[in-house]
C-alpha atoms as one frame of an Amber mdcrd trajectory, in Angstrom:
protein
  23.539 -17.661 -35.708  23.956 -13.859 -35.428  27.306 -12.237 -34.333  25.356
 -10.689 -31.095  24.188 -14.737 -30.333  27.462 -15.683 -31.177  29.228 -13.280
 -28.372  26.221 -14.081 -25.769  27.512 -17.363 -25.497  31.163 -16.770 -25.500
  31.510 -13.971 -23.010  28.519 -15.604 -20.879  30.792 -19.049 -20.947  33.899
 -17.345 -19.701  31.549 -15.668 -16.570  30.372 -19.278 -16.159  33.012 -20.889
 -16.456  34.962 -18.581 -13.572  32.193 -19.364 -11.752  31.884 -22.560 -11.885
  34.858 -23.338 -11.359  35.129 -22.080  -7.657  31.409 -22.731  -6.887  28.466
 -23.682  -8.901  25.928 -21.918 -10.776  27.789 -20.655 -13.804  25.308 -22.344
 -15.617  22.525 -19.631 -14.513  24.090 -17.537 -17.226  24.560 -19.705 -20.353
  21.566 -21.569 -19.459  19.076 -18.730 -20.845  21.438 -17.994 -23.708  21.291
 -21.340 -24.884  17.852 -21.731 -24.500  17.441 -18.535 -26.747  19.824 -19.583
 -28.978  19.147 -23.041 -30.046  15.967 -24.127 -27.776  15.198 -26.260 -24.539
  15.608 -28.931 -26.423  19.227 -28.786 -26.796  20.269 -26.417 -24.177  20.684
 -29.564 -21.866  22.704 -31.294 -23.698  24.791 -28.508 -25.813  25.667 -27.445
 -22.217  27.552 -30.619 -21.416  30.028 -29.449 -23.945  30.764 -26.308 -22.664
  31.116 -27.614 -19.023  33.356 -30.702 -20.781  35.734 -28.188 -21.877  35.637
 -26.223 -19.095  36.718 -28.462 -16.748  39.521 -29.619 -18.882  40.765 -26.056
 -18.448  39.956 -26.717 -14.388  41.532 -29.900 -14.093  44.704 -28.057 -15.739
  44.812 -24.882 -13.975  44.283 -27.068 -10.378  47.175 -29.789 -11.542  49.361
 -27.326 -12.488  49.320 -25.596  -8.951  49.006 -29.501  -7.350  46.050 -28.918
  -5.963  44.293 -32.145  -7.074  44.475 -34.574  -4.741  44.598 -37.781  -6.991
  44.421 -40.213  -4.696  40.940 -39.753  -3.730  39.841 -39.205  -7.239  39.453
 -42.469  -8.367  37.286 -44.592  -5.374  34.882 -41.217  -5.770  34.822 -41.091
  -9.508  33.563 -44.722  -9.926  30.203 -43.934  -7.833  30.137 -40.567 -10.005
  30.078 -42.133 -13.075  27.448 -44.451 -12.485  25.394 -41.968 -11.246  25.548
 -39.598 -13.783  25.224 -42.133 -16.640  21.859 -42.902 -15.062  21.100 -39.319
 -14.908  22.048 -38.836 -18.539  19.534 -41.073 -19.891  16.538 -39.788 -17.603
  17.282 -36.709 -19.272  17.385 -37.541 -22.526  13.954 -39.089 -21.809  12.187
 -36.888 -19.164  11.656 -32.876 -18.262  14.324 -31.470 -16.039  11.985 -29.206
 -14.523  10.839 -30.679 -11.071  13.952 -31.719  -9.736  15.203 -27.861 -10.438
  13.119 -27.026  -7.677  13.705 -29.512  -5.552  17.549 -28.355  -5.938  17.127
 -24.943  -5.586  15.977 -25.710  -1.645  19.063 -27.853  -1.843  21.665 -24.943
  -2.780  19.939 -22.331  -0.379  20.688 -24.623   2.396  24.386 -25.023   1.425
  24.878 -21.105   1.456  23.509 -21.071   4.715  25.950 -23.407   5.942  28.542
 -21.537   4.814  27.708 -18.217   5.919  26.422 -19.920   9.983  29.350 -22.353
  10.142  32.388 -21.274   7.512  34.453 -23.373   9.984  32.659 -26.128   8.313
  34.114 -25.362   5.158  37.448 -25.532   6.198  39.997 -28.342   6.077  39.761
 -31.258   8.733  40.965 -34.099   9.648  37.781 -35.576  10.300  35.507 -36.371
   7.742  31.780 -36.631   8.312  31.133 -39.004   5.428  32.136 -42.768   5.629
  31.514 -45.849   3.751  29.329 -46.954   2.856  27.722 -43.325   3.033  30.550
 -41.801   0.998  29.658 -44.315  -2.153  26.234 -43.580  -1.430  26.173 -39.750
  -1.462  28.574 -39.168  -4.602  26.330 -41.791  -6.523  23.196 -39.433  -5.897
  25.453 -36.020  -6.894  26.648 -38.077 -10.073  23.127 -38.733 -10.477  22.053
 -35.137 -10.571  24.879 -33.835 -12.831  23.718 -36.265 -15.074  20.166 -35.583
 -15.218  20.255 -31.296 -14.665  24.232 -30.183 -14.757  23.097 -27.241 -13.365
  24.904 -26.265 -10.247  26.130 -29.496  -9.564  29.539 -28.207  -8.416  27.313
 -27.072  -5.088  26.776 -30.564  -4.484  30.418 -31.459  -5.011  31.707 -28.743
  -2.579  29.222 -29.758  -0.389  30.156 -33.459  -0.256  33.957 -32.700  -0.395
  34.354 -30.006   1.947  32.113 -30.499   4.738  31.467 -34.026   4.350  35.233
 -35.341   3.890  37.052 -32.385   5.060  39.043 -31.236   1.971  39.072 -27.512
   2.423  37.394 -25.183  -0.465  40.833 -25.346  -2.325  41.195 -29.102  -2.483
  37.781 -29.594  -3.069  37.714 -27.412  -6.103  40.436 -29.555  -7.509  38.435
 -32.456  -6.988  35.594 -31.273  -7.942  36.663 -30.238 -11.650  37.961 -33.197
 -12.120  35.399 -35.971 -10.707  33.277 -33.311 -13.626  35.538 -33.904 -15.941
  35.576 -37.530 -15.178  31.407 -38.377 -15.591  31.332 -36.085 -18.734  33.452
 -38.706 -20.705  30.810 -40.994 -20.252  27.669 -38.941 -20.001  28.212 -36.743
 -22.865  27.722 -39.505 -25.632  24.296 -40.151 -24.206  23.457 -36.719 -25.523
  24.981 -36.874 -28.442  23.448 -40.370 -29.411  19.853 -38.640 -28.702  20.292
 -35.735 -31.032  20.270 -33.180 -28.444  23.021 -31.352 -28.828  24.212 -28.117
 -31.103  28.212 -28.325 -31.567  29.272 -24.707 -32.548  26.906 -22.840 -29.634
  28.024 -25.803 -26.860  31.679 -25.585 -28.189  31.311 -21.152 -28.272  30.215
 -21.636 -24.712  33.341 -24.017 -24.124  35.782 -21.440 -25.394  34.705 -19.000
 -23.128  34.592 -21.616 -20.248  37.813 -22.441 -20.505  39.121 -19.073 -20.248
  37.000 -18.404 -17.107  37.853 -22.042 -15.390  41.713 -21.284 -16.213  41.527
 -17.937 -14.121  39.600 -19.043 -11.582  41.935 -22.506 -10.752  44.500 -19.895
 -10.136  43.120 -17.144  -8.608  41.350 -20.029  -5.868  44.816 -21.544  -5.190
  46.536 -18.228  -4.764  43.669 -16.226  -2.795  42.167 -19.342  -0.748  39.322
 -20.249   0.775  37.963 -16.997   2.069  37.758 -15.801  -1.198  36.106 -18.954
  -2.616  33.627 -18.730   0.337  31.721 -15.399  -0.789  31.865 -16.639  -4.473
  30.229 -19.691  -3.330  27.043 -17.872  -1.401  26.663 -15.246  -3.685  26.772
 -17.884  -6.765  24.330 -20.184  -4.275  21.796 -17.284  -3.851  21.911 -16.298
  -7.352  21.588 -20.455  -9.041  18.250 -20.703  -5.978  16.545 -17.698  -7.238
  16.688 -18.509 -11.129  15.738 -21.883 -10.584  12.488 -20.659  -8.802  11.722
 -18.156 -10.870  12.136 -20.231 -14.161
């Protein structure tokens, strides 16, 4: 691996990894690196290690500023999990390439939400989602990030926000670590098929877990405003790669 390759993925996994981290998307940019790097073959699953690490850094960065609200974590990370486990192993068997475009509608319509109703994507004390719904919609995100990864943390916000009323903040720290959470058991699927490449995944991570540590603060000090634009503009950006790829 050149020195040029080598600093692609670093620098491109701290952008992602900020980005991420407060939205979704990140993976737009280490996506094609990896792909040049070390091939479609193991851009999937080296990926998984960057985003592992990176939300170690998230989980942090949000705990430390107690912005995680644990008690919902675990009822929505047992759904997750299964989801995403399933995922995993349709990916390690199948091409990711349909359901990209199928999610790329899925992300436009999210940054239209939040640029016609940003009072949806502020904290309530209503949520939309109930049970058995709740179960029900965080299996099917758990499923994606399992299967594609990519710019599954639009899914998240839009679950957690909107649908039960956390706030962009709160979500965040939910998000990251509900991430976090599936990776542990996701990950080894990709690793027991061969399809992953340890130093450019674990370059990526470095760099991700420098962006995902600035980003947990600068969401919990700058709020949801902030986290809004980031979110559209990351939206837009994740919609229009996934077409044109």
């Amino acid at each position: 691996m050149s020195i040029l390759a080598m600093a692609a993925l670093f620098f491109g996994g701290i952008a992602a990894g900020f980005i991420n981290t407060v939205a979704g998307g990140g993976s737009v940019i280490t996506i094609p690196v990896l792909v040049e790097v070390v091939g479609a073959n193991f851009a999937n699953g080296s990926l998984r290690i960057a985003i592992f690490m990176q939300n170690i850094s998230g989980v942090l960065g949000f705990a430390r500023h107690r912005a995680v609200m644990w008690h919902l974590v675990i009822p929505l990370l047992i759904p997750t999990v299964v989801g995403a486990v399933g995922g995993a192993w349709l990916a390690t068997q199948l091409s990711a390439g349909a359901i990209k475009r199928v999610f790329a509608v899925a992300v436009v319509l999210v940054a239209l939400t939040v640029l016609l109703k940003p009072k949806g994507w502020e904290e309530s004390d209503t949520p939309r989602l109930r049970q058995p719904w709740t179960s029900l919609v965080f299996l099917g995100v758990g499923f994606y990030g399992g299967f594609v990864q990519a710019g599954v943390g639009f899914l998240f916000l839009a679950a957690l926000v909107p649908g039960l009323g956390l706030g962009l903040v709160k979500g965040n720290g939910v998000k990251v670590v509900l991430i976090f959470g599936y990776l542990v058991f996701a990950l080894p699927l990709f690793i027991g098929a061969a399809q992953v490449d340890w130093a450019a995944g674990t370059l990526v991570g470095s760099g991700s877990m420098i962006g995902a540590y600035l980003a947990s603060t600068m969401a919990v000090k700058k709020g949801a405003a902030w986290i809004r634009w980031v979110l559209v503009a990351a939206a837009l950006a994740a919609a229009a790669r996934m077409v044109l790829s």
